[in-house]
One Martini backbone bead per residue (centre of mass of N, CA, C, O) as a GRO file, in nm:
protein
  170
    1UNK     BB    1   0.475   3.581   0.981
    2UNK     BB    2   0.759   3.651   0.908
    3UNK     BB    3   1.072   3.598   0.742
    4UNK     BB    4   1.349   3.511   0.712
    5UNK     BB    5   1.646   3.603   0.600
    6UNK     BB    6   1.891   3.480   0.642
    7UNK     BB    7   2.115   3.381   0.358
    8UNK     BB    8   2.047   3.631   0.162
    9UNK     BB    9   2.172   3.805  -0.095
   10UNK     BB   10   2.197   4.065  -0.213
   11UNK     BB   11   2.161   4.273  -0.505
   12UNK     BB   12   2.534   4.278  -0.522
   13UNK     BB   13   2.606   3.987  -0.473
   14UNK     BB   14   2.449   3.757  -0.575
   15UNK     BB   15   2.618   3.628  -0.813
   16UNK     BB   16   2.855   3.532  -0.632
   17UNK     BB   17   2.664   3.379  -0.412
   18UNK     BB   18   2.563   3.144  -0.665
   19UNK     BB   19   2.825   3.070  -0.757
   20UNK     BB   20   2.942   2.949  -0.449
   21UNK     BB   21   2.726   2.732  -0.441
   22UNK     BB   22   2.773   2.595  -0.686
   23UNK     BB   23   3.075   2.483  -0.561
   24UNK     BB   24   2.953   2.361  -0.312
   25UNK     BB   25   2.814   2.147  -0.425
   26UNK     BB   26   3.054   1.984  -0.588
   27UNK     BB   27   3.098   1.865  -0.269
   28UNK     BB   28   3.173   1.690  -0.092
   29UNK     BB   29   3.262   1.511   0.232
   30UNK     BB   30   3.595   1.516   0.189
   31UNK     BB   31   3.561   1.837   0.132
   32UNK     BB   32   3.511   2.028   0.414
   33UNK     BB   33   3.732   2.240   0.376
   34UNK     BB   34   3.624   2.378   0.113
   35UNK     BB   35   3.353   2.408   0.212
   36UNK     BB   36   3.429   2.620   0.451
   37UNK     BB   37   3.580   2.838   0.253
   38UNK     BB   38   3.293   2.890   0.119
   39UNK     BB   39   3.120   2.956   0.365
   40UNK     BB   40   3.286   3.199   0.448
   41UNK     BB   41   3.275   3.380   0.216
   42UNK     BB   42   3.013   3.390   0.221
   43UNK     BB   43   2.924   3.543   0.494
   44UNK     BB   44   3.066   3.797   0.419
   45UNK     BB   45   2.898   3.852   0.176
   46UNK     BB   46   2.666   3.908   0.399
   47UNK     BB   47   2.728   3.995   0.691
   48UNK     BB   48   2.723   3.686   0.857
   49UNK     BB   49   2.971   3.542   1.034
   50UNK     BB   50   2.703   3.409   1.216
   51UNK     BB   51   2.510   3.261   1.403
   52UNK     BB   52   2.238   3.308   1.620
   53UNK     BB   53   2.487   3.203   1.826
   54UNK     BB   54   2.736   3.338   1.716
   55UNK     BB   55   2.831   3.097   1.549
   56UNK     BB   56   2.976   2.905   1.342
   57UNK     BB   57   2.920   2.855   0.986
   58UNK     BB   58   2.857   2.599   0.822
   59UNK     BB   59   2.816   2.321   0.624
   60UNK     BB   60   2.564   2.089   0.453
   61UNK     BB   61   2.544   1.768   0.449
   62UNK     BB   62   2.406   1.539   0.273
   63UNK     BB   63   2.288   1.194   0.374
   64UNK     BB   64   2.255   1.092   0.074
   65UNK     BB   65   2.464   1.201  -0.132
   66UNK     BB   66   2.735   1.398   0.024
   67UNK     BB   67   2.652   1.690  -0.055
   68UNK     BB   68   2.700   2.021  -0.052
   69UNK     BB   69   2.403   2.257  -0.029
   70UNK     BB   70   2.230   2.056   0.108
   71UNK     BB   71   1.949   1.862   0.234
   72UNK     BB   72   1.724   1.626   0.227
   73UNK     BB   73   1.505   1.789   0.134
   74UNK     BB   74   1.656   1.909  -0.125
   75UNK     BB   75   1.748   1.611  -0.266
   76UNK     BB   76   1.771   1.499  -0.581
   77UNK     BB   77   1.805   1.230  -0.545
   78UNK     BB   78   1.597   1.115  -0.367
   79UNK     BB   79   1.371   1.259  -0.586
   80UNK     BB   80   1.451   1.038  -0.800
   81UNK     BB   81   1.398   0.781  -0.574
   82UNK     BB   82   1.073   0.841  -0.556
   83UNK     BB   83   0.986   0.884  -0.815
   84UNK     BB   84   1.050   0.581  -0.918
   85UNK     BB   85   0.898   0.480  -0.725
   86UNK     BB   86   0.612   0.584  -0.799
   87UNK     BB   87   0.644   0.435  -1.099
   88UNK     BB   88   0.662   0.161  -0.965
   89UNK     BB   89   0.347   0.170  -0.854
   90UNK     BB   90   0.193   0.250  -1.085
   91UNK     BB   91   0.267   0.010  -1.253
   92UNK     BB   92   0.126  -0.168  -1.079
   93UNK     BB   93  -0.148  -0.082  -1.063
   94UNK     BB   94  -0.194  -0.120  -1.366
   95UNK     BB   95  -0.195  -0.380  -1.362
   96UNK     BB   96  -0.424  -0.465  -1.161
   97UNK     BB   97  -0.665  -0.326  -1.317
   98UNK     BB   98  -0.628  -0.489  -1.524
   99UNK     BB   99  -0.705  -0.747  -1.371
  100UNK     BB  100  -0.987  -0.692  -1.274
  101UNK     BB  101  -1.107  -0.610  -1.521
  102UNK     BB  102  -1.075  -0.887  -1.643
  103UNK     BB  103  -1.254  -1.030  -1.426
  104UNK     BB  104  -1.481  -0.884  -1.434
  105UNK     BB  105  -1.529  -0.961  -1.751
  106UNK     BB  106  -1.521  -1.255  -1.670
  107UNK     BB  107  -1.778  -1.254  -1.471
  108UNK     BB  108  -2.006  -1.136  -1.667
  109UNK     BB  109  -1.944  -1.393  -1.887
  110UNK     BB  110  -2.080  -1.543  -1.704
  111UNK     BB  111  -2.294  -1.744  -1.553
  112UNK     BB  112  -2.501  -1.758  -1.338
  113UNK     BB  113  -2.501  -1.910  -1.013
  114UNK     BB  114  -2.751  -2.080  -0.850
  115UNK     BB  115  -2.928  -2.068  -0.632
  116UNK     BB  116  -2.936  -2.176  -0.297
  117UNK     BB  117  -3.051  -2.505  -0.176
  118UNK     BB  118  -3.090  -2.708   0.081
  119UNK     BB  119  -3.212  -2.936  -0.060
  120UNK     BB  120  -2.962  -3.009  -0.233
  121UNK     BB  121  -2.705  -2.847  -0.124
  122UNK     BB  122  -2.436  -2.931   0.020
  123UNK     BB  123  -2.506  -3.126   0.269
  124UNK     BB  124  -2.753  -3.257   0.139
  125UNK     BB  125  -2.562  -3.403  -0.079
  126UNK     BB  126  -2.418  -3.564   0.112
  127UNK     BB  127  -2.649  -3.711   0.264
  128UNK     BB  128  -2.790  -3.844  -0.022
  129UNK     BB  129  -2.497  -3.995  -0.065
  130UNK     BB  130  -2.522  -4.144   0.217
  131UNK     BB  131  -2.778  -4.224   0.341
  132UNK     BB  132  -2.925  -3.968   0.506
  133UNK     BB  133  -3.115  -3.858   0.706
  134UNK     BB  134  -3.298  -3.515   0.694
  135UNK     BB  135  -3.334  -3.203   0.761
  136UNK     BB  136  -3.436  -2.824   0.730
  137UNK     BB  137  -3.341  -2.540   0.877
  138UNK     BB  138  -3.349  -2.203   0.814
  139UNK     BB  139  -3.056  -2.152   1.012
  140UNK     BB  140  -2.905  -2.392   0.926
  141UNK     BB  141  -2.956  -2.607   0.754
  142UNK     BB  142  -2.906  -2.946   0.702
  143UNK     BB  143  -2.978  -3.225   0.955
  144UNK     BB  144  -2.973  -3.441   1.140
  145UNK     BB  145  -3.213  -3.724   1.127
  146UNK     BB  146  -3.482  -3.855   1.314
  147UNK     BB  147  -3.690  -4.032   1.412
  148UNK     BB  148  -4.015  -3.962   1.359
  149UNK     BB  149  -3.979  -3.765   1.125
  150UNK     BB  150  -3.953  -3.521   0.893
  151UNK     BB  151  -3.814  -3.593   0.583
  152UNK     BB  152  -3.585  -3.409   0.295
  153UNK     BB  153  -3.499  -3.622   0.157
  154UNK     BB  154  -3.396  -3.937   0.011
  155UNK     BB  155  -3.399  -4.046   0.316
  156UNK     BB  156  -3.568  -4.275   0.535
  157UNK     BB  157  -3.731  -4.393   0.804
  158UNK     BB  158  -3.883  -4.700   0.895
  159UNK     BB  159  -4.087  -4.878   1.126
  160UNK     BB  160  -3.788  -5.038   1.198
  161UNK     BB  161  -3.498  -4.815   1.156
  162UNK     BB  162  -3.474  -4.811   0.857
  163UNK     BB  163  -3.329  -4.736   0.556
  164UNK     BB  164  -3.500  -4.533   0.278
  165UNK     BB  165  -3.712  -4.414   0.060
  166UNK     BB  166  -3.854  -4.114  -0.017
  167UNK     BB  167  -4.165  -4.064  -0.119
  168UNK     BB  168  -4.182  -3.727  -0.073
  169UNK     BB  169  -3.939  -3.666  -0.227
  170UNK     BB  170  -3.866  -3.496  -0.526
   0.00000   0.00000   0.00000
């Protein structure tokens, strides 16, 4: 599909309706009328004096920045202001890669920590600080022992059900 003649200027007129879109752009929105003799002006000079639906041709404020000649989609501000925003996030990323990265060399310099024991750390440590016989179940890890069984801690029932040292644990 081609592409709309639109409001483009004749090789003819061109430098002057360039000329006063220049002006155009200069305007604010409190300039309306100022704004709409000039877009009145181009108009003529591109031959044009009606908009698709016959209607007047108006002259568009920018609602970021409040000046005529441009909409919000090709606002400089606007443009400025995503830039910043961008170079923001940007500054932020870099801080934080920083930051991984020194974790990651901090962590790379640390000694591994041993492998996970069941039978004597997390709850078996606290079981035999505790004084307290348990058993070890492979899914489920350390639970409270109860008498008659065979005790993987430091400590176990003997048969009178008193609490007392495992000769077996090691």
């Amino acid at each position: 599909m081609g592409r709309s003649p639109g409001y483009r200027p004749k090789a003819a007129v061109r430098d002057e309706v360039l000329a006063l879109r220049a002006l155009l752009a200069e305007c604010d929105s409190s300039q309306w009328q100022r704004a709409q003799r000039i877009m009145d002006h181009i108009t003529s000079l591109l031959g044009k004096p009606t908009g698709p639906m016959n209607g007047k041709v108006e002259p568009r404020c920018c609602k970021v920045c409040g000046y005529f000649g441009h909409t919000k989609q090709w606002c400089p501000v606007l443009k400025q202001r995503e830039e910043r925003a961008m170079d923001r996030l940007l500054d932020e990323d870099r801080e934080l890669r920083a930051k991984i990265e020194a974790a990651e060399a901090e962590r790379a310099a640390r000694p591994p920590s041993p492998p996970y024991n069941p039978y004597t750390d997390g709850q078996a440590a606290t079981f035999n600080e505790l004084r307290i016989p348990f058993t070890v179940q492979p899914d489920i890890g350390a639970i409270y022992g109860v008498r008659g069984e065979k005790h993987d801690g430091l400590w176990t029932y003997d048969s009178a059900g008193r609490v007392v040292t495992n000769s077996r644990a090691s």
